[in-house]
LOZA-621948 format. One record per residue: x, y, z of N, C-alpha, C, CB in turn. Coordinates in pm, whole numbers, padded with zeros to 5 digits, always signed. Glycine has a CB too. Layout:
XYZXYZXYZXYZ/...
end
This chain:
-00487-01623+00216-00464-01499+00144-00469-01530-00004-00327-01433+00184/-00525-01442-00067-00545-01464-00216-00419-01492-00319-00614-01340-00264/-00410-01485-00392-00296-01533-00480-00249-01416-00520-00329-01627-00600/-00386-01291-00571-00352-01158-00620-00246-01114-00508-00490-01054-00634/-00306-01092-00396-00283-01047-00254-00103-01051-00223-00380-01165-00142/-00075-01215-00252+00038-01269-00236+00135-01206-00346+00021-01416-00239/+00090-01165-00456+00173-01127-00597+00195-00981-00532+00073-01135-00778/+00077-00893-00548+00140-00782-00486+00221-00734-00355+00066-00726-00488/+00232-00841-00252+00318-00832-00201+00483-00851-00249+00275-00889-00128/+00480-00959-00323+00589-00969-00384+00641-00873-00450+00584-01050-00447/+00556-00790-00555+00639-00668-00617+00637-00547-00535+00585-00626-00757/+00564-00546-00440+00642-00455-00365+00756-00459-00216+00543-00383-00341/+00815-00644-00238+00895-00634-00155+01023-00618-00296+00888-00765-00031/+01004-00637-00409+01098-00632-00533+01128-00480-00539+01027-00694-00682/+01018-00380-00544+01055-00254-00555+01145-00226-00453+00951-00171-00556/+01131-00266-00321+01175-00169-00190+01325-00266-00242+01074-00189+00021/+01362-00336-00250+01482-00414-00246+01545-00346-00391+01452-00598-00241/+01528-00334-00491+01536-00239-00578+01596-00111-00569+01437-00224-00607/+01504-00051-00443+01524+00073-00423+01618+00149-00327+01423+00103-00405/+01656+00046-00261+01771+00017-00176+01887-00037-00210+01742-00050-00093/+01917-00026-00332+01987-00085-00420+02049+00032-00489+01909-00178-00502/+01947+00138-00511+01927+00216-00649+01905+00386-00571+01756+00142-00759/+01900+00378-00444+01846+00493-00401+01888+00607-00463+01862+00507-00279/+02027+00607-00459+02054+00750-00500+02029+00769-00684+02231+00785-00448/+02020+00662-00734+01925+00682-00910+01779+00764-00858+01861+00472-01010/+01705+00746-00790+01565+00719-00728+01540+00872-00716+01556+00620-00570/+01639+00899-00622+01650+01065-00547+01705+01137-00653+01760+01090-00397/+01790+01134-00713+01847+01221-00784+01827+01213-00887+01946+01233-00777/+01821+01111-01025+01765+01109-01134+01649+01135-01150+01779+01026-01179/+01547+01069-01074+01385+00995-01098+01300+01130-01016+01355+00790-00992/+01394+01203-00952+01320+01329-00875+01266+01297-00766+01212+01394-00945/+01267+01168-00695+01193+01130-00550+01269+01183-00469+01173+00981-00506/+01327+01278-00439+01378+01303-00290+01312+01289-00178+01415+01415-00272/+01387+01266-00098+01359+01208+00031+01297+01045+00034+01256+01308+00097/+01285+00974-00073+01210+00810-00069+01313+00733-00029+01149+00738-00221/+01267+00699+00062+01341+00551+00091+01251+00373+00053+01370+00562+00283/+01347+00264+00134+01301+00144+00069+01164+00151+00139+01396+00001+00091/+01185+00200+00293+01068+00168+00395+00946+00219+00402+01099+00191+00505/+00934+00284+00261+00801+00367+00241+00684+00297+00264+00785+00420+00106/+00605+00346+00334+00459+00268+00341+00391+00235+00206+00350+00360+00421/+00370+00115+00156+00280+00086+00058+00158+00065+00083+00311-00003-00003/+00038+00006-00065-00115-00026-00043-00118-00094-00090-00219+00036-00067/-00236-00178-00085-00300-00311-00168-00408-00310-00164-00275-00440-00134/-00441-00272-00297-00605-00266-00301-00692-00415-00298-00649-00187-00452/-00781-00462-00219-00799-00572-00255-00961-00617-00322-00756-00636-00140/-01065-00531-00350-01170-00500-00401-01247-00436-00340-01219-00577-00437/-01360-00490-00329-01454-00446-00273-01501-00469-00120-01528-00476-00348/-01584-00395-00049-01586-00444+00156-01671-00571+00134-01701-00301+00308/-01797-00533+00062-01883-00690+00096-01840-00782+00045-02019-00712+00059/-01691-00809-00024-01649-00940-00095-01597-00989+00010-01553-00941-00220/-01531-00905+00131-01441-00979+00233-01542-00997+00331-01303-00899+00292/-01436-01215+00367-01500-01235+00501-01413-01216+00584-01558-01355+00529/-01502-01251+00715-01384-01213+00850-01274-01232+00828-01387-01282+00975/-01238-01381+00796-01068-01454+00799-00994-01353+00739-01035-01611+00700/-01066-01325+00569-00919-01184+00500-00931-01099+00597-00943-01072+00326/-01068-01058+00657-01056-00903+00691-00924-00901+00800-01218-00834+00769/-00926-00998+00911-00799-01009+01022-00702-01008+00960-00782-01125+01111/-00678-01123+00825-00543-01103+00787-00517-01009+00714-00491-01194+00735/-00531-00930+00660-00558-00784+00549-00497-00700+00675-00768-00727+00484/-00540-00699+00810-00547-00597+00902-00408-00647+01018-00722-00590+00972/-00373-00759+01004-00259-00815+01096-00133-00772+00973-00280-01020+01144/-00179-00796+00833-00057-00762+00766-00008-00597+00735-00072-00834+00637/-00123-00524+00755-00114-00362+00745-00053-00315+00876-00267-00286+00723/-00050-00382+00977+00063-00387+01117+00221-00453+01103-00014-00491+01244/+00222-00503+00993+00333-00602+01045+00471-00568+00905+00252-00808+01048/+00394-00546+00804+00456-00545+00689+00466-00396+00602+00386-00648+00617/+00462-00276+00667+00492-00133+00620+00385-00096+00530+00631-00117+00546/+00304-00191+00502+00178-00148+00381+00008-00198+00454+00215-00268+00195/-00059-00073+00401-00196-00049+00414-00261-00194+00330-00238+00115+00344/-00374-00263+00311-00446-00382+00252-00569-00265+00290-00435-00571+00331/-00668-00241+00193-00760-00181+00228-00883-00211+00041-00687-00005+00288/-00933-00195+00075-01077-00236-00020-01091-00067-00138-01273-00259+00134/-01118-00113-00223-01166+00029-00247-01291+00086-00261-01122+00065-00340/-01396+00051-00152-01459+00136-00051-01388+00235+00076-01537+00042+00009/-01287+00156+00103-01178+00247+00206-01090+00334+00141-01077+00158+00291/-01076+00323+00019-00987+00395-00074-01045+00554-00106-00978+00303-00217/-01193+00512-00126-01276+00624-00200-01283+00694-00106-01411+00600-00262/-01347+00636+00062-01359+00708+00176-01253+00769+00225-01404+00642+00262/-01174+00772+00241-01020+00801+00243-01008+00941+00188-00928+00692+00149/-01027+00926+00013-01048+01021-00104-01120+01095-00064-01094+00982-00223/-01261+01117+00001-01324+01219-00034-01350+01292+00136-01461+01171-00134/-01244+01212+00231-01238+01284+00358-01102+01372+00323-01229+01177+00502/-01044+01362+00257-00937+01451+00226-00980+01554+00132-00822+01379+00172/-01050+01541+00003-01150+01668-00027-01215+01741+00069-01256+01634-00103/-01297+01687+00154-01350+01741+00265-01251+01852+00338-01384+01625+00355/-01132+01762+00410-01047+01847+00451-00999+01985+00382-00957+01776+00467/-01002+01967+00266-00938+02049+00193-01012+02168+00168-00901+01989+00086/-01173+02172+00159-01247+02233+00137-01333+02324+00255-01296+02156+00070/-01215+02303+00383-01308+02330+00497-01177+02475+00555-01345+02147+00630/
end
């Protein structure tokens, strides 16, 4: 796993621990109602043809295991413009 990969995991196990800490600042000051620590996160990790198999399994074993999406942003955009779609139908 990349080093980037590994960092952003880290700040977003810092936020959720943070935020579980802080919830009711979070909800009531900051205007998030209803957020908790266990919110699903993302990790963008570039582009599809940069990944080989090995990230692609682990990118996809960790989006099962660890509350957050790992997805490329080719999957990001596609994502984006099936929800325009939706929206427009």
């Amino acid at each position: 796993m990349s080093g980037k990969v590994t960092e952003a995991m880290r700040q977003i196990g810092d936020w959720r621990a943070w935020l579980r800490e802080n919830i009711a600042y979070a909800q009531r000051q900051l205007g998030f109602e209803g957020i908790n620590a266990e919110i699903p996160a993302v990790v963008i990790v570039g582009r599809r043809s940069e990944l080989d198999a090995k990230h692609t399994a682990r990118y996809r074993e960790l989006s099962m295991t660890e509350r957050l999406s790992v997805m490329t942003y080719d999957r990001l955009v596609e994502a984006a413009i099936d929800l325009v779609d939706r929206g427009t139908q």
